[in-house]
NUFI-698236 format. One record per residue (C-alpha): y, x, z; residue number from 1. Coordinates in steps of 0.05 Angstrom, whole numbers. Layout:
{y=Y	x=X	z=Z	nr=NUM}
...
This chain:
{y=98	x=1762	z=-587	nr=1}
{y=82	x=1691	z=-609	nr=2}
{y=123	x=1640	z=-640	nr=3}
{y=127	x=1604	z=-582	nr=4}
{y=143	x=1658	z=-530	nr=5}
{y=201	x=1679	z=-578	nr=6}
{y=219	x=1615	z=-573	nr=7}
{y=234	x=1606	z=-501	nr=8}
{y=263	x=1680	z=-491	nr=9}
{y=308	x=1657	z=-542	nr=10}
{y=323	x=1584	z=-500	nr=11}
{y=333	x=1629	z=-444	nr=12}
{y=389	x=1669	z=-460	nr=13}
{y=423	x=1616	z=-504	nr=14}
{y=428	x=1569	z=-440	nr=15}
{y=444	x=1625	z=-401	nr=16}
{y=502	x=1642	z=-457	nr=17}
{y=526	x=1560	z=-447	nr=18}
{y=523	x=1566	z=-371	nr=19}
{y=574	x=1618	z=-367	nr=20}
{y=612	x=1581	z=-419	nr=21}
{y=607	x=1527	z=-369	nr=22}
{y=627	x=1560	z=-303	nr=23}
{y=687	x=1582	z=-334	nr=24}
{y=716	x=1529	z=-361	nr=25}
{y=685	x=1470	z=-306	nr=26}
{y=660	x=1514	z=-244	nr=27}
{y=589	x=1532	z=-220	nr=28}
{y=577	x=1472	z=-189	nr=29}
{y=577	x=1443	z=-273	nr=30}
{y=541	x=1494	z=-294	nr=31}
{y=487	x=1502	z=-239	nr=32}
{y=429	x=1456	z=-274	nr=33}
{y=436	x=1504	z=-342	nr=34}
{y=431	x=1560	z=-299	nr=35}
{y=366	x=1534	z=-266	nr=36}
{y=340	x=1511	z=-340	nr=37}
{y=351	x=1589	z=-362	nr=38}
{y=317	x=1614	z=-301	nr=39}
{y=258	x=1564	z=-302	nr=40}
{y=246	x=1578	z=-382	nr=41}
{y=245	x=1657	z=-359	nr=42}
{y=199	x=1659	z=-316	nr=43}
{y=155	x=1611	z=-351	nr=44}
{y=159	x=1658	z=-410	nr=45}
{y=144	x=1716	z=-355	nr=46}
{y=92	x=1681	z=-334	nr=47}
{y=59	x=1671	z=-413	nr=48}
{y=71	x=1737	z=-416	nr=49}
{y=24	x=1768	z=-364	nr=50}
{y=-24	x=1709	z=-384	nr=51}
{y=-40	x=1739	z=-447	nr=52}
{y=-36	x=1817	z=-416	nr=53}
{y=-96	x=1795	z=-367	nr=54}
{y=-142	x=1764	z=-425	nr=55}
C-alpha cells in the first residue's frame, strides 16, 4: 500500500467518524456533504486500488 492510498483510506474513515459526529448532534441533512466526501475518497481509493492490481 502506498503512501498515498493510506492516505485517503485514512481520510475516509476519519470523515466518515465526523459525519456521524455530525448527524447526531445537527441531523443528516448537516452532515450529508461529509458523508458524500467519505464515500467519494472510498471509492477513489477502490478505484487506485484495482489500478495497480491490473498493471
Amino acid at each position: 500500500m502506498k503512501l498515498l492510498d493510506s492516505i485517503l483510506l485514512s481520510l475516509s474513515v476519519a470523515f466518515f467518524v465526523i459525519g456521524i459526529y455530525e448527524t447526531m448532534t445537527l441531523g443528516i441533512g448537516q452532515a450529508y456533504y461529509i458523508f458524500m466526501l467519505s464515500l467519494g475518497l472510498l471509492f477513489y481509493y477502490g478505484y487506485r486500488k484495482n489500478k495497480h492490481k491490473e498493471d
